[in-house]
Every structure is written in structure tokens, then in C-alpha cells.
SEGU-744849 format. One line per field, with one value per residue (C-alpha): residue number from 1; x, y, z. Coordinates in nm, 4 decimals, padded with zeros to 6 digits, always signed. Each point is the difference from the previous one (the first is absolute). Last residue first. Layout:
residues N
seq = c(NUM;...)
c1 = c(X;...)
c2 = c(Y;...)
c3 = c(Z;...)
//
This chain:
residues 368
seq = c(368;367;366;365;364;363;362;361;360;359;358;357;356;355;354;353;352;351;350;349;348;347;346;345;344;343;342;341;340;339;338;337;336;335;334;333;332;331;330;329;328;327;326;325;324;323;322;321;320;319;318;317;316;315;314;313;312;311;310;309;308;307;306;305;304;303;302;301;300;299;298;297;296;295;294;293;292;291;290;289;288;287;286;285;284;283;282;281;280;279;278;277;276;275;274;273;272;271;270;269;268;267;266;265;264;263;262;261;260;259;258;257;256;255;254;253;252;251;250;249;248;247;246;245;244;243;242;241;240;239;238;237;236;235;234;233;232;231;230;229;228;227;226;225;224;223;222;221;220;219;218;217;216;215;214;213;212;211;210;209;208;207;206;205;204;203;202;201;200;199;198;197;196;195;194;193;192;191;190;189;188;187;186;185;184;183;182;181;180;179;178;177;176;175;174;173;172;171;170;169;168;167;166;165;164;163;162;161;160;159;158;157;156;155;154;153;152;151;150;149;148;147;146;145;144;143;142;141;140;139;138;137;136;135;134;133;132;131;130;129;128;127;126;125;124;123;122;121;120;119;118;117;116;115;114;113;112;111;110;109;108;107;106;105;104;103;102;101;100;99;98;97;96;95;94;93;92;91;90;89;88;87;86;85;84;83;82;81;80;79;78;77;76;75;74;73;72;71;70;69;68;67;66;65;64;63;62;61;60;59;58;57;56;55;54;53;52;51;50;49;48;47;46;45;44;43;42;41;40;39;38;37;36;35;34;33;32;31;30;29;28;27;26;25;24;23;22;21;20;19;18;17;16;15;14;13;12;11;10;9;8;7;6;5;4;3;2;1)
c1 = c(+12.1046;-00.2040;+00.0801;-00.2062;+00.1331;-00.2216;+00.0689;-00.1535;+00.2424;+00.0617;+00.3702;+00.1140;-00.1263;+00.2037;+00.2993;-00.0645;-00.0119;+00.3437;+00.0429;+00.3731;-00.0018;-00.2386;+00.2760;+00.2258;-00.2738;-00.1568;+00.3889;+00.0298;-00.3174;+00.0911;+00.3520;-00.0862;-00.2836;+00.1937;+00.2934;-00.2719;-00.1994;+00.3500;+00.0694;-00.3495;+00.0388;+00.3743;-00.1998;-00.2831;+00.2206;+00.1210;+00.0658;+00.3729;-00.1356;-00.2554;-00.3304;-00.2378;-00.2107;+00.3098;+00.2291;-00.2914;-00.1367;+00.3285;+00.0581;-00.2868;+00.0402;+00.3639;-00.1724;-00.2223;+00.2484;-00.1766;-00.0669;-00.2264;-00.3613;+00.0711;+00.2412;-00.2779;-00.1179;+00.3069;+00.0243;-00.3702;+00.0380;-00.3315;-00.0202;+00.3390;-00.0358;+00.3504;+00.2064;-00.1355;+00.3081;+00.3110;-00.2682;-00.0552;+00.3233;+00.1184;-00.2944;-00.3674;-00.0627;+00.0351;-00.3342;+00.1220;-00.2294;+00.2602;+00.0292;+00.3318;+00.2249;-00.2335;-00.0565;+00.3671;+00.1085;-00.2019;+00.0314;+00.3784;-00.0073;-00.2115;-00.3516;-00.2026;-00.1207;-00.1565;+00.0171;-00.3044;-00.1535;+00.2653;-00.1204;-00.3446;-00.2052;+00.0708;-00.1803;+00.1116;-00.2658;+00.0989;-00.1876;+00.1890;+00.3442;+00.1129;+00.2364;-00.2996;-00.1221;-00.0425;-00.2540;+00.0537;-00.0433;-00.3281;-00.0635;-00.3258;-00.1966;-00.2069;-00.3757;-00.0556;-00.1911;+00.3089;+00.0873;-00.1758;-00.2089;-00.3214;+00.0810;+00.1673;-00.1850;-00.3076;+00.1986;+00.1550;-00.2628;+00.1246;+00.3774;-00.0013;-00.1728;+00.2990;+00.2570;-00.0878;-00.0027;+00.3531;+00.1737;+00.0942;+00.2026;+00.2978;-00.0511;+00.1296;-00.3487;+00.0474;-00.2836;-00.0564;-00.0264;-00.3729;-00.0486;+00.3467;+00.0285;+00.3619;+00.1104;+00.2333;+00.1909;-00.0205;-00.1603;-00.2866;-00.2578;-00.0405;+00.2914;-00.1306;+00.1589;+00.1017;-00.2855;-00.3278;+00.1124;-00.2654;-00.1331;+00.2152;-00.2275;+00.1819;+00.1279;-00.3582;-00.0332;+00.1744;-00.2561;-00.2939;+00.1440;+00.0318;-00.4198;-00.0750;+00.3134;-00.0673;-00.3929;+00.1782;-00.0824;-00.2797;-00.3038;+00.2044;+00.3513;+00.0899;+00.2369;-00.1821;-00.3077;-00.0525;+00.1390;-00.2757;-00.3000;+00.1539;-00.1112;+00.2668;-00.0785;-00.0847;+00.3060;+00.2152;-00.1350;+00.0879;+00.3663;+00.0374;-00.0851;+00.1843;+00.3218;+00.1464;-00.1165;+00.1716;+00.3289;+00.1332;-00.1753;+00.0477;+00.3812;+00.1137;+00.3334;+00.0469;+00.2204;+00.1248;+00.2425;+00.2145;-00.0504;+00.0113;+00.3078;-00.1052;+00.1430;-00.3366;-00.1729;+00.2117;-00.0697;-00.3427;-00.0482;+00.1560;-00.2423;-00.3172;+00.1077;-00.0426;-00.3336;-00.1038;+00.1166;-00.1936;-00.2763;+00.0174;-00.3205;+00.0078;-00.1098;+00.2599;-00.1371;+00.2727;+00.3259;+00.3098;-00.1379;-00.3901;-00.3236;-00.0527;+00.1217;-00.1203;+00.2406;-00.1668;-00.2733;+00.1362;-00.1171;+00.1321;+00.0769;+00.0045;-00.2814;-00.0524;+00.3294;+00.1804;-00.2788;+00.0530;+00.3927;-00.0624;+00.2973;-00.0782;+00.3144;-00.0589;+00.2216;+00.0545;+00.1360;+00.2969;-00.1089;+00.3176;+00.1120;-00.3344;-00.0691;+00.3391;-00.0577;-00.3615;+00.1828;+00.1951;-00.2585;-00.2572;+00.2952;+00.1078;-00.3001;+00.1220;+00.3725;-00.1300;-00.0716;+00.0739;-00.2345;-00.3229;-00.3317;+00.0563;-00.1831;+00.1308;-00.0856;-00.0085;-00.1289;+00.2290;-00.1475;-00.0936;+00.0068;+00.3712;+00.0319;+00.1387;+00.3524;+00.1067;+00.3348;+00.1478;+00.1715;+00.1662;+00.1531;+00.1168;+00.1398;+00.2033;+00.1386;+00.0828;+00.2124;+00.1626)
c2 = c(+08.3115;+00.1645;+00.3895;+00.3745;+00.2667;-00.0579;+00.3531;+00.3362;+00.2121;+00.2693;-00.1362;-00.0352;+00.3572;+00.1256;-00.1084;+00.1143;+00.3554;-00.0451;-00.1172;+00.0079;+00.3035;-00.1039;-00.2522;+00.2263;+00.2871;-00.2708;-00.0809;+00.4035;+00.0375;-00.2893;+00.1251;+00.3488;-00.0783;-00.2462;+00.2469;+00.2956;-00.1854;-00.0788;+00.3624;+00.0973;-00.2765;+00.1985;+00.3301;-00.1090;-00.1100;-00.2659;-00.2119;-00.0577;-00.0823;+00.1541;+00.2561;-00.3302;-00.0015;+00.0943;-00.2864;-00.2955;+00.0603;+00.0409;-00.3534;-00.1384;+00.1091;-00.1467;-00.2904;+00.0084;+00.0139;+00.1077;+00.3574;+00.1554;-00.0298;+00.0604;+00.2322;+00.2124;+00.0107;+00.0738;+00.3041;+00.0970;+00.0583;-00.0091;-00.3670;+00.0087;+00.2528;+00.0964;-00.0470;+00.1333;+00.0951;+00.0171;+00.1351;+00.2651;+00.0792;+00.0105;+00.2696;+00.0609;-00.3699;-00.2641;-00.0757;+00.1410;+00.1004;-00.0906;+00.3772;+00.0969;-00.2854;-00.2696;+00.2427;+00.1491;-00.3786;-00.1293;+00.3168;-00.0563;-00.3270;+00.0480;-00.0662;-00.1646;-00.2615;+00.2562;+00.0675;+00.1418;+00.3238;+00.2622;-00.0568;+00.0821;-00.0505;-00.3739;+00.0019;-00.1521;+00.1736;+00.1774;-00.0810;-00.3390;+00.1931;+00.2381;-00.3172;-00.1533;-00.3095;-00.3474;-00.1522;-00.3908;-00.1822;-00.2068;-00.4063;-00.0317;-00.3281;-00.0203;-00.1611;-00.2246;-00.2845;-00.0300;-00.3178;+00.0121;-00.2847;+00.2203;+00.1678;+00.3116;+00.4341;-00.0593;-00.0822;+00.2875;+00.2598;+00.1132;-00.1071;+00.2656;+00.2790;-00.0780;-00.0154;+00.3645;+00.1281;-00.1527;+00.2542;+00.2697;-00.3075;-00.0302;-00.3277;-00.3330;-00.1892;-00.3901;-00.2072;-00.3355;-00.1851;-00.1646;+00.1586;-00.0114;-00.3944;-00.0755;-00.2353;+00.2365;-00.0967;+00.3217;-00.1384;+00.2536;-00.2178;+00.3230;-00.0793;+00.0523;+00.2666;+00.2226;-00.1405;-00.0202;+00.3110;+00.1557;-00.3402;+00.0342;+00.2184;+00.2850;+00.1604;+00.1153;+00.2355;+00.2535;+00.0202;-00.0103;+00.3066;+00.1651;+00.0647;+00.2201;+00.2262;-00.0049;+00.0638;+00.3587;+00.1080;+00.2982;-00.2349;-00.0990;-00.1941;-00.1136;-00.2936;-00.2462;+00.1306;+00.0965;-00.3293;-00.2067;+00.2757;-00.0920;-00.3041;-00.3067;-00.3823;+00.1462;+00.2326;-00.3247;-00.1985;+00.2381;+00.0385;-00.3773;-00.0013;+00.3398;-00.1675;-00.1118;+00.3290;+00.1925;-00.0792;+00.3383;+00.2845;-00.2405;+00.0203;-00.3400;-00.1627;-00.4132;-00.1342;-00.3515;-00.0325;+00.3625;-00.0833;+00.3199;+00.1921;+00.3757;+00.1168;-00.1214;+00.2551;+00.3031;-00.0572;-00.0885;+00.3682;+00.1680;-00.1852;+00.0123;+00.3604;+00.0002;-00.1321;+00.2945;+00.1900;-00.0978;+00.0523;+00.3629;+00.1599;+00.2147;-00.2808;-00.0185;-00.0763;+00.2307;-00.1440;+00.0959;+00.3328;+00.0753;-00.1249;+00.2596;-00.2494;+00.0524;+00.1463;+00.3526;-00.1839;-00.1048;-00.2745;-00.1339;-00.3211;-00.0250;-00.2625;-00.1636;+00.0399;-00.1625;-00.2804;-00.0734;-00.0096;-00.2770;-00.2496;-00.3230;-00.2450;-00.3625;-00.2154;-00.3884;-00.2047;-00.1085;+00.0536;+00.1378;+00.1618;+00.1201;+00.1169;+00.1789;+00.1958;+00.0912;+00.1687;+00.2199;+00.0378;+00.1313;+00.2335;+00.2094;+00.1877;+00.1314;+00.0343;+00.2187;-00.0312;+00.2818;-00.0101;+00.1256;-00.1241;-00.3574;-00.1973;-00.2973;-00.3794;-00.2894;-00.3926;-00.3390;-00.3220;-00.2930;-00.3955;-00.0370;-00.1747;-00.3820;-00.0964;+00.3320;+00.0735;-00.0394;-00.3547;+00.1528;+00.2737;-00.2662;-00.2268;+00.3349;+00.0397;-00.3710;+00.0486;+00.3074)
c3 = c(-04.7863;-00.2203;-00.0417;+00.0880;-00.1585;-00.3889;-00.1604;-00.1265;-00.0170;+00.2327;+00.1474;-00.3664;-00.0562;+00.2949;-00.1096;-00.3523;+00.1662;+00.1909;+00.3320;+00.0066;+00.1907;+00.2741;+00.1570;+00.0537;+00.1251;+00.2378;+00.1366;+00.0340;+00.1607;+00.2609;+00.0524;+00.1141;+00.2168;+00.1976;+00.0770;-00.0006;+00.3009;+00.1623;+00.0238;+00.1249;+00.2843;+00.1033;-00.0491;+00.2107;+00.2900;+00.2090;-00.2800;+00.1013;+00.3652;+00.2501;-00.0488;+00.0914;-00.2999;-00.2354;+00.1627;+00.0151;-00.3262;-00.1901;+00.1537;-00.1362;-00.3237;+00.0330;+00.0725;-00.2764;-00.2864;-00.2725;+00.0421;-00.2551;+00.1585;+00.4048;-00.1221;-00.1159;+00.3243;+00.1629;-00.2310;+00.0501;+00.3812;+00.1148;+00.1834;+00.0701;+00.2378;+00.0840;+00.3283;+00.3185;+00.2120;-00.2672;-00.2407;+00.2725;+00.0142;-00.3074;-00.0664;-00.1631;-00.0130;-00.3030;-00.1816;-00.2982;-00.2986;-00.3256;-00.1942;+00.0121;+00.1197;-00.2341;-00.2920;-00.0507;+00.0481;-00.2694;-00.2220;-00.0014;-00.0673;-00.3371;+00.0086;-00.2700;+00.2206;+00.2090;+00.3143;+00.1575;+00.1205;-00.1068;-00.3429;+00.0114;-00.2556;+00.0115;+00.3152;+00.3850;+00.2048;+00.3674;+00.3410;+00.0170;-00.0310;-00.2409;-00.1775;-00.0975;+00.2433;-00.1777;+00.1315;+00.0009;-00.3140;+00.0069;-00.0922;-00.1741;-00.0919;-00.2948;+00.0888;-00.3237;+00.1920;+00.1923;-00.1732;-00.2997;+00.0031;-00.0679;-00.3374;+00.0159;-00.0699;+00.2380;+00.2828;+00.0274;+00.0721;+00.3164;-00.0228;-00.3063;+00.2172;+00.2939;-00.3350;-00.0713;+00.3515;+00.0454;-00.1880;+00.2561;+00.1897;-00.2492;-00.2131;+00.0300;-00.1788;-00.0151;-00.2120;-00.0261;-00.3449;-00.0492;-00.3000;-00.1501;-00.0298;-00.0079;-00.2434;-00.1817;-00.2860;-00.1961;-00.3109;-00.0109;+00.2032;+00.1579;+00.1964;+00.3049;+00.1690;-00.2664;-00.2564;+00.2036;+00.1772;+00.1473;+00.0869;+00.3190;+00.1885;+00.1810;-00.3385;-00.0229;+00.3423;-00.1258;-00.3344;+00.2398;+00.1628;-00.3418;-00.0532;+00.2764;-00.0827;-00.3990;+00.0701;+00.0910;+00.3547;+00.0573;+00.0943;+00.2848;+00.0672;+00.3577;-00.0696;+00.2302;-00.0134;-00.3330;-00.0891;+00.1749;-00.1397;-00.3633;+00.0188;-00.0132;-00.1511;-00.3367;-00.0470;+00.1413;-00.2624;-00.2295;+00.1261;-00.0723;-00.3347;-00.0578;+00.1439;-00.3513;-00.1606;+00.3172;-00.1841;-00.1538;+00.2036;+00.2816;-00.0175;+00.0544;+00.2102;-00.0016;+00.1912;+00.0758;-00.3129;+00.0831;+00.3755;+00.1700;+00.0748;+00.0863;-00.2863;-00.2074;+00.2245;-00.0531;-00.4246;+00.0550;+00.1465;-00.3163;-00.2452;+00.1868;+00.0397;-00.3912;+00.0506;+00.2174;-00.2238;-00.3158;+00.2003;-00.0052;-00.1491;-00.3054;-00.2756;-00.2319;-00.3684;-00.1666;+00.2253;-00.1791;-00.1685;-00.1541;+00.0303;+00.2793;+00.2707;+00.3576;+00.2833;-00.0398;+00.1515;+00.3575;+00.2096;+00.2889;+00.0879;+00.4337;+00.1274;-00.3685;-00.1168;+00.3120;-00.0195;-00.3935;+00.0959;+00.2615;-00.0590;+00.1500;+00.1012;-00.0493;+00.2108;-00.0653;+00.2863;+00.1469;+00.3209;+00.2053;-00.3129;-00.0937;+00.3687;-00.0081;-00.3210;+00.1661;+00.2954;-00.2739;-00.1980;+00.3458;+00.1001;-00.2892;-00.0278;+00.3384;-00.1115;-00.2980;-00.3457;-00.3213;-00.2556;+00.1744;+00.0375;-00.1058;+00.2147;+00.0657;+00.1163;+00.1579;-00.0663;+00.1091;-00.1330;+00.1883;+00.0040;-00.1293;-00.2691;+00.1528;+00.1140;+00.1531;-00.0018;+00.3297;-00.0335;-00.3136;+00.2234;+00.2515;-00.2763;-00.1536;+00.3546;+00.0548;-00.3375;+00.1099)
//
């Protein structure tokens, strides 16, 4: 025990670690799924690994601004509860904030490393920062990228800038840096590095930010303020490549609200198999692995990688206990099962002061 305690000791980093750890949320709906899932749960391993501070970004202004609605029968008359309402539902949005923070504080961050925003409350720190980035970007550049015309909302040219903030340290002048607040930090914000894990669809922001970079850090920084991106593999819904995993539709996804019973209904009902027609053609073929969504999402959930391999070998080759898709279906709902209900454990003793303790506005980076 002792030479194990002097081994973990030997690992801790002896200096504040050079980079900071960036992701984030949307919050579009208040129940998550496995795929939204996958970049925290990849990010709580970098932290780990890295030991390093992780701010999390959550974009309720940009879920209002693509899909609020408006509604004037919603507006106060002067009268009831809310008098001075406006009819528009941004309130929400910020609610999901709420709920969503909740599934990702379960996924076993570091309480004293992290620090999670909603923009609507702490874009005021970043506004410096998401100015410059307003006057390094023309709206021709994000036109292009993120195909808006004449007909988009100046909210959807404007909000990339505001993704692209928490990629320059100075953002934070007081959770990374102290803020000469007392917090013990002598790391220098402005010339922290950046790491983005992030799902794939959101690289075009962070390819704009890399672009104009340079203008946002001063000139020792060590990338010249380029943030670097690591991606989460594609994550297939349970259709099949050609299908869409949505949080309108239920029989898409898992959800970390399911029950057992709706985990196994939805993998044996509704998983796309790449197993063939008949036993004996599975016998002489095997499965395509490459389609078959529940060896895919084994691929994510299954932690021991030589029984991975294994399943591999027996299901692509038709032989063995795995021979066939209901055997690899079976597993899939074994792993399934005991992930969501570990999340759910862990989710129900985030409570609403929980989540406030992980939103305020702290020093999480520490002096050797």
C-alpha cells in the first residue's frame, strides 16, 4: 500500500499543468443520450490522465437563437405571477441548462478542476474576447462556413464567435488565473493551451477560431493561440448510418433516462443488424461489422478490449458463443444496462445546489 500511495504521488504533476481542457453542451432537450454522452465521458478520462482544469460551455443563448420561439399570448398583461413576461421562451432554455448540468456532473469530473457556465450567465467575462473575435471575422467567412444568408438572425452570425471564446485562456482571468482574486494560482491564463474533445459536427467553429487566432494571445503563447481538437468517433444511431439519432425520436437512441426494459426493447427491436438473412449464411459469411450498430456501440461501452476483440472475431466469422447477432445484441443490453443505471445512481444525488457549486465562478487551476 505504501509503494502504491508513492507511485500515485510520483504521478501528480509537479507544476500547473500547461493546458486547459474546453467542451461543451447544447441544451436542446432535457433528457441526454449515449451519443451526447460520449465526448464527457472521453473528456473525464483526459482530465484524469491530465490532471488539468476543464471548462464546460453551456450554449442556451445558441439553442434559443436557432430554435426559441415566440408566442404573444405568453406576454404578461401587468397582471398574475409573471406581469412583465416577455412571450418568448428563453427561460427554458436556461432551465435545460439546469437539467443537462445535472447528467454532466454524473459523469465524474473533477469537482476542483472544473468549471461549468451557462453563457446567458457568464458571457460578460468572455465579451472582451468575443469582440475581438467579431472584428477579426467578416460575416462573408461565416456565411460560408455555416451557410447563413440575408434571411438568418444576426443572433446565428454573431454566436459562433461566442463558441470560439472559451478557446483563449483570457476568458477566464479569474477561473484559470486567479484573477489576482486570492485563489493561489500562478498560472498565466493567456498563454494557457487549449484542448477541444468534441464530436466531429463541431469542428467548423474551432477551424474559423484557429484562423484568426493569433490575434486574440500575446506572441509567446505557445501555439500562438491555435486550440487543438481531439474528435469522438461517429457514433451510428441505432437505424443504421443512413438513420439520425434525435431527441425527438425515442426509438433512435438510448437515453439516460431509460429504464431496463426500454434498453433492451430498443436494442432487440430497433438496433440495424448486420447479421445475414439465415444461420447458414452467417455460419458462411459472418456479419459486417462495419454496419452492425450493436458491435459498434460496443466498440464505445465495452471495457475490456480483448473480449471486444474476441466478439469481433466470432460474429465476423459466423463461429463461437458470439456467433450471432442476438448473442452480440445480448451483450450490448448487458453493458447498456449497467452503464445507464451507474449514470442514473450517480445523477440522483446531483441536486440543484450541486449544480450551482459546479457553476460558480472559481479559481481550478493550483500552484504546485
Amino acid at each position: 500500500q505504501e509503494q502504491q500511495q508513492q507511485q500515485q504521488e510520483q504521478q501528480q504533476p509537479t507544476t500547473p499543468c500547461p493546458i486547459y481542457l474546453y467542451t461543451g453542451r447544447g441544451p436542446s432537450s432535457a433528457a441526454m443520450h449515449l451519443g451526447h454522452l460520449v465526448p464527457f465521458l472521453f473528456t473525464a478520462w483526459l482530465q484524469k490522465a491530465f490532471q488539468c482544469p476543464l471548462v464546460i460551455q453551456m450554449t442556451d443563448d445558441e439553442k434559443f437563437i436557432f430554435k426559441g420561439e415566440y408566442a404573444g399570448e405568453r406576454a404578461g398583461d401587468g397582471t398574475g405571477a409573471e406581469p412583465n413576461r416577455t412571450g418568448d421562451d428563453l427561460d427554458r432554455f436556461a432551465n435545460l441548462t439546469t437539467e443537462n448540468a445535472k447528467d454532466i456532473v454524473a459523469c465524474e469530473f473533477l469537482e476542483d478542476k472544473t468549471f461549468l457556465f451557462s453563457d446567458l450567465d457568464y458571457v460578460g467575462r468572455m465579451y472582451p474576447n468575443i469582440v475581438r473575435i467579431w472584428k477579426a471575422v467578416t460575416v462573408n467567412q461565416v456565411n460560408g462556413i455555416f451557410g447563413f444568408d440575408g434571411g438568418s438572425n444576426i443572433g446565428k452570425i454573431a454566436f459562433p464567435a461566442v463558441q470560439a471564446a472559451p478557446s483563449f485562456g483570457s476568458s477566464f482571468p479569474n477561473v484559470l488565473g486567479g484573477g489576482g482574486g486570492g485563489g493561489g494560482s500562478v498560472a498565466n491564463a493567456a498563454t494557457l493551451a487549449c484542448l477541444i474533445p468534441c464530436a466531429i459536427d463541431q469542428d467548423p467553429y474551432f477551424r474559423l477560431t484557429r484562423d484568426i487566432a493569433h490575434k486574440l494571445v500575446p506572441r509567446h503563447h505557445p501555439l500562438q493561440g491555435k486550440p487543438a481538437l481531439i474528435h469522438s468517433k461517429f457514433f451510428p444511431p441505432l437505424q443504421g448510418a443512413q438513420g439520425k439519432m434525435s431527441s425527438s425520436d425515442a426509438n433512435s437512441a438510448i437515453f439516460l433516462t431509460d429504464t431496463p426494459k426500454d434498453i433492451e426493447r430498443k436494442i432487440k427491436t430497433h438496433a440495424f443488424s448486420g447479421g445475414r438473412d439465415t444461420k447458414k449464411l452467417q455460419e458462411e459469411l459472418g456479419a459486417d461489422l462495419d454496419v452492425d450498430v450493436s458491435y459498434q456501440w460496443l466498440r464505445f461501452f465495452l471495457e475490456d478490449d480483448d473480449e471486444l476483440a474476441r466478439i469481433g472475431r466470432e460474429y465476423g466469422s459466423g463461429s463461437g458463443e458470439f456467433w450471432s447477432t442476438g448473442a452480440v445484441k445480448a451483450k450490448l443490453v448487458q453493458v447498456l444496462k449497467e452503464l445507464v443505471a451507474e449514470h442514473q445512481e450517480r445523477r440522483s444525488k446531483v441536486t440543484e445546489e450541486v449544480v450551482r457549486k459546479w457553476m460558480t465562478e472559481r479559481c481550478i487551476v493550483t500552484s504546485a
